[in-house]
GUBA-325146 format. One line per 8 residues: number of its first residue (from 1); their letters; for each residue x, y negated, z of C-alpha. Coordinates in steps of 0.02 Angstrom, whole numbers, plus 50000, padded with zeros to 5 digits. Each point is the difference from the previous one (the first is absolute). Layout:
<recs>
NUM = a = X Y Z; ...;
</recs>
This chain:
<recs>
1 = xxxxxxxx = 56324 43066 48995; 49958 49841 50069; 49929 49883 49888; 49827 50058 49991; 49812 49934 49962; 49834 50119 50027; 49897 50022 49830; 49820 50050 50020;
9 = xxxxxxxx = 49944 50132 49886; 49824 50067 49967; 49932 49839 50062; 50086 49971 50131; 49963 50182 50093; 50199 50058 49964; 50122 49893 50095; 50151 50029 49921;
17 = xxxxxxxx = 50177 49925 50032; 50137 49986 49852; 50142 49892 49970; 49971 49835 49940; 50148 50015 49873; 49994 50181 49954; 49913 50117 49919; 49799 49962 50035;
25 = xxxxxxxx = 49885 50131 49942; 49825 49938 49933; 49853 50045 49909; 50093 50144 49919; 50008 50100 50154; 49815 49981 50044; 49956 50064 49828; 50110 50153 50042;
33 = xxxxxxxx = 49928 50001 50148; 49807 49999 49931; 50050 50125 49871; 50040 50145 50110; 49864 50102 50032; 50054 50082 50181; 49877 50064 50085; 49967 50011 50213;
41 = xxxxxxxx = 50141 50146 50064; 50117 49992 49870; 50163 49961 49977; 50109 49836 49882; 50171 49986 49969; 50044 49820 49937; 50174 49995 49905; 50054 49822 50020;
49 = xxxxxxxx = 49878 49924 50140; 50107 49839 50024; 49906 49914 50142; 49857 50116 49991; 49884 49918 49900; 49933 50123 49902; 50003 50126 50121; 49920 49904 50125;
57 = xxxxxxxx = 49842 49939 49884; 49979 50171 49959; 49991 50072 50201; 49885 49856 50027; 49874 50045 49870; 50020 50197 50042; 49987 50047 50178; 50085 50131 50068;
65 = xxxxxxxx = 50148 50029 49866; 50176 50055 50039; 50096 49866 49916; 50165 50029 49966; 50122 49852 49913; 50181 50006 49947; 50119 49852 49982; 50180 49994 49961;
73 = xxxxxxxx = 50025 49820 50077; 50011 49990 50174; 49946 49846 50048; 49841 50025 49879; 49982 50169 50092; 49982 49915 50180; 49878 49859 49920; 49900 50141 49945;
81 = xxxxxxxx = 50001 50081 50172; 49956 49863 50083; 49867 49943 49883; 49923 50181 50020; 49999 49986 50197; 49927 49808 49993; 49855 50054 49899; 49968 50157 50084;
89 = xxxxxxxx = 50003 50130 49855; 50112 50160 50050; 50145 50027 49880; 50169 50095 49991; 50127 49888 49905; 50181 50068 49943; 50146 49916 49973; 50069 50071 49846;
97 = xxxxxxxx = 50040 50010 49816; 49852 50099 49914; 50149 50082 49895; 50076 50072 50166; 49834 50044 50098; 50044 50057 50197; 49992 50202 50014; 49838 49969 50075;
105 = xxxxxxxx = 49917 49901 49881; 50048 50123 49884; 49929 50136 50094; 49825 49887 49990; 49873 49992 49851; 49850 49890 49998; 49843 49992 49913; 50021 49831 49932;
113 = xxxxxxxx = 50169 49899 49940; 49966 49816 49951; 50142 49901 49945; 50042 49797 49910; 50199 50049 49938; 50089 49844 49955; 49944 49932 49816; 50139 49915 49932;
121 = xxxxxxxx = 50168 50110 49926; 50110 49872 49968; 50030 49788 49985; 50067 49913 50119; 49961 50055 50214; 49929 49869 50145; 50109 49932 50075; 49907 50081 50159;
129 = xxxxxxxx = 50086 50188 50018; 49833 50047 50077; 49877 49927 49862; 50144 50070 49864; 49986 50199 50063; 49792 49986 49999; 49992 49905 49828; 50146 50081 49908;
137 = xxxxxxxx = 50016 50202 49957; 50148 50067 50076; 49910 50165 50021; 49926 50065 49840; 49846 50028 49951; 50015 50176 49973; 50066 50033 50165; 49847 49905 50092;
145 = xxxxxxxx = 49886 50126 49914; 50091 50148 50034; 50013 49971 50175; 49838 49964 50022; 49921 50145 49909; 50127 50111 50111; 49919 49923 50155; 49822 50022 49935;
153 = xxxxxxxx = 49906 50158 50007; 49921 50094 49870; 49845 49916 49944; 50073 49833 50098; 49975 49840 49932; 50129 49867 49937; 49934 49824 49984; 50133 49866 49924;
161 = xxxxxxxx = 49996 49802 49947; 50126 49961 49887; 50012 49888 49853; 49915 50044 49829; 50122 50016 49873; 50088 50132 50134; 49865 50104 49970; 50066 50110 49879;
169 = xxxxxxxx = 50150 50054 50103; 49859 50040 50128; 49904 50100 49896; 50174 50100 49935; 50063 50049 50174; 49825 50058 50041; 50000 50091 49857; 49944 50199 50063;
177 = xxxxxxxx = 50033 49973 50173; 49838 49914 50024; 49829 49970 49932; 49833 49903 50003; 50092 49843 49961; 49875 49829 50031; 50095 49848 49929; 49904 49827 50065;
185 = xxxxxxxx = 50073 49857 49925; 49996 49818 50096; 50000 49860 49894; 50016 49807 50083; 49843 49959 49904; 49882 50056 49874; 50064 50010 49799; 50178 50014 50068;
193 = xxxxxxxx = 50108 50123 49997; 50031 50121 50143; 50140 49946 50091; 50006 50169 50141; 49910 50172 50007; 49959 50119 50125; 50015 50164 49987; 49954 50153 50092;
201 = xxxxxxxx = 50029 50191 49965; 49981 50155 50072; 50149 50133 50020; 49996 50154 49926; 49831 49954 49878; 49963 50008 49821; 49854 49872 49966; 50018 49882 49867;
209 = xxxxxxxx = 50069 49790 50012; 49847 49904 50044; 50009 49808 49950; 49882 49879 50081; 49940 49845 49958; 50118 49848 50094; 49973 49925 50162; 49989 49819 49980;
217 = xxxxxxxx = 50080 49904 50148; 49967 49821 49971; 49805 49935 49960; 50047 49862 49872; 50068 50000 49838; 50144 49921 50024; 50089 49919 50156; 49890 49806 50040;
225 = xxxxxxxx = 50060 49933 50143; 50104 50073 50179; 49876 50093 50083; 49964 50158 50001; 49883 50092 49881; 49995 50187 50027; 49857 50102 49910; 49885 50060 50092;
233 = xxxxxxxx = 50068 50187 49987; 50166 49930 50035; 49942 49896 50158; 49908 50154 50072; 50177 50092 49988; 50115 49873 50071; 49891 49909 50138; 49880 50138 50035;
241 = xxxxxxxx = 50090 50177 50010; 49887 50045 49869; 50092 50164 49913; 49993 50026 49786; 50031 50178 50029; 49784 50012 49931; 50087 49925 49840; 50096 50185 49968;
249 = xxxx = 49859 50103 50041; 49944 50100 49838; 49830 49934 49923; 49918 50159 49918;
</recs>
């Protein structure tokens, strides 16, 4: 892959290089990113890193993590290699299809999985093969959440962005395998409706669905002119590093 063009992320403080006519992960991945609450020492397995982006926010807010990403595309693979090694943050990444994990990687389990599967089912595919396998499911649902509770441990933690009105297949293939579901819906601006969630749950518990109130990502009403106009909460997030993993914590 060739045709590239570096994207600064978190203000500028992630370098990170992806194709100028593929698949370009954005403020999506960050939130994933932000949403994971890894702690110093322990260990994430991203299903679907792409170029890394996700991954690499996350070691650069956490020190000291044993990142771990897996990517079925090879030349998004080396991008995320390479993007890992330019920015300094350790990371293992593994060419493969999550369905067909290396005997290794299966041997593996991790104290946090954080995965963005592709949104879209069906229509019509880019034109891009690259931008087509990120953006369209070819893998279901299902089988991204069963692979990454096998990889988990108990009492792990699975944090996923997806869109909204997927929620409820979610929610179903979680159903008694894991627990202490937090759903955080984003919505583009306030009064409208939310257009992703994230959610995270813990293997093997039994605490009830948690539903908080939405994180707003743009400050105005509507859209007024072509500049940007993050929220303040948002801005923190995607320029600062700032995590939202506070926004899951359980007020008494």
């Amino acid at each position: 892959m060739s045709d590239l063009r570096l994207d600064g992320f978190l203000g500028g403080r992630l370098q990170i290089a992806q194709p100028r006519r593929g698949y370009r992960a954005g403020a999506d991945a960050v939130m994933l990113a932000a949403a994971c609450p890894a702690r110093p020492g322990q260990a994430v397995l991203e299903l679907g890193c792409g170029a890394g982006v996700a991954l690499l926010s996350l070691g650069w807010r956490v020190p000291d993590l044993r990142l771990t990403g897996i990517e079925r595309q090879q030349d998004y693979a080396d991008l995320a290699r390479s993007n890992a090694a330019a920015n300094g943050i350790p990371c293992k990444i593994v060419t493969a299809d999550l369905a067909a994990l290396p005997a290794d990687l299966r041997g593996e389990s991790f104290d946090h999985v954080i995965a963005n599967p592709p949104y879209f089912l069906d229509g019509t595919a880019a034109p891009d093969p690259g931008r087509a396998q990120a953006r369209q499911e070819q893998t279901p649902l299902q089988i991204w959440i069963d692979i990454a509770l096998r990889r988990l441990r108990p009492g792990g933690v699975l944090t996923v962005i997806q869109r909204a009105d997927r929620l409820d297949r979610l929610i179903a293939t979680l159903q008694d395998r894991a627990g202490d579901l937090v759903i955080l819906p984003i919505a583009a601006r306030a009064g409208r409706e939310a257009g992703r969630i994230i959610l995270t749950a813990r293997k093997g518990a039994r605490g009830p669905l948690r539903l908080l109130a939405p994180f707003i990502m743009h400050e105005n009403l509507m859209h007024q002119r072509d500049a940007e106009d993050l929220s303040p909460a948002a801005s923190a997030v995607l320029r600062e590093g700032q995590p939202i993993t506070s926004l899951f914590a359980k007020v008494s």
